[in-house]
N, C-alpha and C positions, 0 to 999 in steps of 0.2 A: 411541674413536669412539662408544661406545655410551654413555659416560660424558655426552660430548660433547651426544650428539639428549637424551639426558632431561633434562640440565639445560634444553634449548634448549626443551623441548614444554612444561615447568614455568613458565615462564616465561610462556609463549605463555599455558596455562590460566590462570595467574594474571592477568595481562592483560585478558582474554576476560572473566573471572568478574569482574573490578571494574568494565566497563562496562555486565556484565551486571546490576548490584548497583545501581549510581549509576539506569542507565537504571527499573528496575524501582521504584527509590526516587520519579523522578519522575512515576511511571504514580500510587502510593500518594498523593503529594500533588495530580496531578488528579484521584483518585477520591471520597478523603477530605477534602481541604484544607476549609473551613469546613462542614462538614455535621453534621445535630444528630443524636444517636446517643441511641437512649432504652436503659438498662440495667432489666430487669426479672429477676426471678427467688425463689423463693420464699425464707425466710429463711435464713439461714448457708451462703448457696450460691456467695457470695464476688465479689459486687456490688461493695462497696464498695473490696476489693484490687482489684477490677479500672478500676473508675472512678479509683483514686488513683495507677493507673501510667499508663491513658490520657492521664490529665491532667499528670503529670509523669516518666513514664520515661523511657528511651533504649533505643534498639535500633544493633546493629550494621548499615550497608547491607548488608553480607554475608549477616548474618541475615537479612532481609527476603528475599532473592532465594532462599536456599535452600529446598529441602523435608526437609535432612538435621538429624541429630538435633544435632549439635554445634555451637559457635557458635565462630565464626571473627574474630579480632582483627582492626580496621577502623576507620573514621570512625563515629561516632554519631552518630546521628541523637535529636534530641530531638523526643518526638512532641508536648510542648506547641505546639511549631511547627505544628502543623497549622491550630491554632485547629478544634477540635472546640467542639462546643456539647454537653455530656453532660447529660442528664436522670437526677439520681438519682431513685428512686423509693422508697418507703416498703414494706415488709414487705404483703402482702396477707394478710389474718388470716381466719380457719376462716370468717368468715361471705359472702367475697368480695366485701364490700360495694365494696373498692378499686380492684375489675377496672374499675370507671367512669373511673378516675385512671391506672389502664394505658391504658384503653382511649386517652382523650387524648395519652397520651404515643407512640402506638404509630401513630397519625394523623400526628404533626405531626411524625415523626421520619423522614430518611431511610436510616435503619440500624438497625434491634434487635436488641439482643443479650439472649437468654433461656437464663441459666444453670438451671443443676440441678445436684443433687450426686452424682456418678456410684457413690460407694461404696453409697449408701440405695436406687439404681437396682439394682445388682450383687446387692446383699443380697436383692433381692425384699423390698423393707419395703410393704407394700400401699398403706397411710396414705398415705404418700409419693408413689409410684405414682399416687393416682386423685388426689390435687391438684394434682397436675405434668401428668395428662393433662387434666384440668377447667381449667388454665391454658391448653394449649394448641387446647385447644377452643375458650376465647375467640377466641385469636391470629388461626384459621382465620377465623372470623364475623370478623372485623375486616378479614382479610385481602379476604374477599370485598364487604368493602367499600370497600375499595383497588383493586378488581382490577386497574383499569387502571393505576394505578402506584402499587404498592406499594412499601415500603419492602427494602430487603436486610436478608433474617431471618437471623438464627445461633441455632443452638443450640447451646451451650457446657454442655459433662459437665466439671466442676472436682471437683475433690478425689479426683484419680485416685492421689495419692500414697498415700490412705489406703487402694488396696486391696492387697492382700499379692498376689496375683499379678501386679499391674502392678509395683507399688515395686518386686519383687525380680530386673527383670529388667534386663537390660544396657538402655543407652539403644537400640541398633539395633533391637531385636525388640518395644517400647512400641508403635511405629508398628504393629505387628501384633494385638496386642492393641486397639488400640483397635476398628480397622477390624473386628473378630472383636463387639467392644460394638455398636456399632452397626448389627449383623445383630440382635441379640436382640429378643424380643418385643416388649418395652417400646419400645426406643427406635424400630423399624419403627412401632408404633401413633402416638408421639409427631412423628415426622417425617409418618407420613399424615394426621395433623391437622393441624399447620403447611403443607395443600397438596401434599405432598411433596416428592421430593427435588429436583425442579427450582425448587423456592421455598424449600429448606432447607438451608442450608449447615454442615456439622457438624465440631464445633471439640470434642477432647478433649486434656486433660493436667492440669494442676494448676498455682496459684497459689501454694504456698509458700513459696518465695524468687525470687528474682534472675531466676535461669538458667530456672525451670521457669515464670514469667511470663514471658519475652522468648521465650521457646518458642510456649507457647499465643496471645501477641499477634501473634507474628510471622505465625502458622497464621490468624490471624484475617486479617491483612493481604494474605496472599498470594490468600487465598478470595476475599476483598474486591477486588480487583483481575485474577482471572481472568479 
């Protein structure tokens, strides 16, 4: 009998969670579907991996609908299909003369996405630190130049794989550690400058393969459609 109801409630969930998936897919192509996305971020912060899977990755429907760590076997979804409009943007170099060429980009786009590198965050590297908040200080000035509609900001912490107490931990308890990041000094200063948290949406994990991008895009997507 008992055999019987959990095969019958398995069944049910699984059900449930693939119209949960399909439905939540269609909410991502009304949100998304042709909108121009500016990528900004200072250099080696992994722009470019992340523009080269928006442009041609795939994600599971399942993925998209979840908030759990694992990724579950399903239809893919190719995000070329969105027909995004991605703005690569160019390294901003020590004089900041480039912030003018963000600044454009960050006007005419209805979604920014402003990477960092979480491990140079972690470390306390200072360097690092005051031109990642000197970037986000633009953002603000720009922002309240949007105020009335702005664009959907992300801030994105990549290259979480490279720190040794995130890497070395099972996938369940990463989701914990990040949230534990994003309490820290830095990144509270970095979010009060992008406005705060009701204008900053915050995305952490890492780009280096496969599994650990359909991750962080997935987290992007599901923000993006809240």
């Amino acid at each position: 009998m008992w055999r019987i109801i959990a095969v019958g409630l398995g069944i049910l969930v699984s059900v449930v969670g693939t119209k949960l998936a399909i439905d939540h897919w269609k909410k991502v192509r009304e949100t998304l579907g042709g909108k121009k996305i500016a990528v900004l971020g200072p250099r080696a912060s992994g722009k470019t991996t992340l523009i080269k899977f928006l442009l041609k990755g795939e994600l599971s429907e399942e993925y998209v609908a979840t908030a759990k760590p694992e990724k579950f076997s399903g239809k893919k979804v190719v995000l070329q299909d969105l027909n995004l409009t991605i703005e690569d943007t160019t390294d901003v170099p020590g004089d900041r003369q480039s912030h003018a060429d963000w600044e454009r980009l960050y006007k005419e786009a209805d979604f920014v996405l402003y990477l960092t590198d979480a491990k140079m965050l972690h470390a306390g590297d200072q360097g690092y630190e005051n031109n990642v908040r000197d970037d986000m200080r633009h953002i603000g000035e720009w922002f309240d130049d949007r105020k009335d509609k702005p664009p959907r900001f992300f801030l994105i912490a990549t290259h979480c794989d490279l720190i040794f107490e995130y890497d070395s931990l099972p996938d369940s308890r990463k989701t914990a550690f990040t949230d534990d990041f994003w309490k820290t000094p830095i990144m509270q200063q970095l979010i009060l400058l992008g406005k705060g948290i009701k204008n900053v949406k915050c995305v952490a994990g890492s780009l280096k393969g496969r599994d650990e991008s359909e991750r962080l895009v997935g987290s992007i997507l599901r923000q993006a459609t809240a």
